[in-house]
C-alpha positions in Angstrom: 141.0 265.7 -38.7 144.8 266.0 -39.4 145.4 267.1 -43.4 147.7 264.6 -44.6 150.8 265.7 -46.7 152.0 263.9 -49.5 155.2 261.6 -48.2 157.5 263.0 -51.0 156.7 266.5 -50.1 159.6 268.8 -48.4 159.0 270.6 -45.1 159.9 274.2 -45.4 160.7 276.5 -42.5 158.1 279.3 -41.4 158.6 280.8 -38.7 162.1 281.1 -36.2 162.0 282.5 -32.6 162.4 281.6 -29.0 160.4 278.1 -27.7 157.8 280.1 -26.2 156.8 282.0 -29.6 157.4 278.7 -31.4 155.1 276.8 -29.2 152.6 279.8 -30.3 153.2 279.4 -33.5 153.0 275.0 -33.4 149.3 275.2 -31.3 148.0 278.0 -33.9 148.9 276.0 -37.1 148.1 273.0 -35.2 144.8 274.0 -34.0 144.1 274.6 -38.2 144.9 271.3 -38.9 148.4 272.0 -40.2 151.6 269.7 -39.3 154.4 271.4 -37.3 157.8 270.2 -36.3 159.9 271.6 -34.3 163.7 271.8 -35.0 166.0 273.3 -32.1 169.6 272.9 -30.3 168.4 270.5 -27.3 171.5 271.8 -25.0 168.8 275.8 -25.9 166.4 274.0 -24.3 167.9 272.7 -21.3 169.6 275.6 -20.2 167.3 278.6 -22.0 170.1 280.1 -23.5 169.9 282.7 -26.4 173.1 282.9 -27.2 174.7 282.5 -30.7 171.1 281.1 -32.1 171.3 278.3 -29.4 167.7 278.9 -28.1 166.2 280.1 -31.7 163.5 277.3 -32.2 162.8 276.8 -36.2 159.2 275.8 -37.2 159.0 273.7 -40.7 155.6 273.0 -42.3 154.7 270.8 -45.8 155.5 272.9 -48.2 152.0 272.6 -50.0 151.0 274.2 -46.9 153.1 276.8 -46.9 151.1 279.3 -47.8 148.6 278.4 -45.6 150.6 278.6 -42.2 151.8 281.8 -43.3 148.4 283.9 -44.1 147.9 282.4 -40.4 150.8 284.0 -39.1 150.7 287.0 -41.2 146.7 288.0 -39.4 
């Protein structure tokens, strides 16, 4: 079951990189029951580029799971 974050709290960013890695990253924090979203340029996505931080996919968690998601992504 999902862990559900409190509606007031902030989402915090965790992890940045290309949308393969951040797919990666959104399945493994998923997969422990950790929300994910997924913040990007859509025009990155379309056309794959990398330029400029155009294809840099940022991944934001609740912050009272913060910590969390990053031991994950630490091991």
């Amino acid at each position: 079951m999902e862990k559900e974050s409190n509606s007031k709290n902030r989402w915090v960013l965790v992890f940045t990189g290309t949308m393969t890695q951040a797919q990666i990253v959104e399945g493994l924090l998923k997969s422990n029951d950790i929300p994910v979203k997924l913040e990007y340029e859509a025009i990155g996505k379309v056309y794959g580029l990398t330029v400029d931080g155009l294809g840099r996919v940022r991944v934001y968690v609740p912050e009272d799971l913060y910590d969390i998601a990053k031991t994950l992504l630490e091991d």
